[in-house]
N, C-alpha and C positions, 0 to 999 in steps of 0.2 A: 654773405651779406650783400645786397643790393646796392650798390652807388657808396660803395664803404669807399673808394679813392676818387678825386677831382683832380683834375690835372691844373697847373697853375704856369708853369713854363717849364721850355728846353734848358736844359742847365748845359749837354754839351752831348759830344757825338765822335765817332771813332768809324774805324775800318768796318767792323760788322756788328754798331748799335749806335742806341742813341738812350740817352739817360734824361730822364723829366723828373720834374720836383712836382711831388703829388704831397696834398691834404688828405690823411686818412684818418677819415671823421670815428670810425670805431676804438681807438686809443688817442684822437685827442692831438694828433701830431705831425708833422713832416717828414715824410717819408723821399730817397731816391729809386724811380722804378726803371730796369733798365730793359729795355727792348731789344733782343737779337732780331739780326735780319734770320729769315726762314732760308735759306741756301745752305745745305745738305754739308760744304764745303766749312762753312765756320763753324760745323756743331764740336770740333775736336778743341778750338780754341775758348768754347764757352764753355764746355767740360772742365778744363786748364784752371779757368778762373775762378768754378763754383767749386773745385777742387783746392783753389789757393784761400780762398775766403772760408773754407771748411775750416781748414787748418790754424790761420789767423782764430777762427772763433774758440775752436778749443785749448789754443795757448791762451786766449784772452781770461777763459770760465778757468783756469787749471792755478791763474794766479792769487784769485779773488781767497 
């Protein structure tokens, strides 16, 4: 979808991102989208994280 997120401001910023609060006009809501820097060097610590949030997610659906 074309122009489905707007950006609206920085919410805040680390070692190897930075996090924006976008409007995502196709559901209607607030969304946080977080950008990695491209250096070869952090992709082991954003693996770490998309791996820590996997986990979080399926303990979250496992209790419902």
């Amino acid at each position: 979808m074309i122009n489905r997120y707007v950006v609206i401001q920085k919410l805040g910023w680390g070692h190897f991102s930075t996090v924006w609060l976008c409007r995502d006009f196709k559901f209607g809501t607030y969304v946080a989208v977080k950008i990695q820097k491209s250096a070869p060097h952090y992709m082991e610590a954003a693996f770490d994280e998309v791996e820590i949030l996997r986990r979080i997610t399926i303990g979250i659906y496992d209790h419902e």
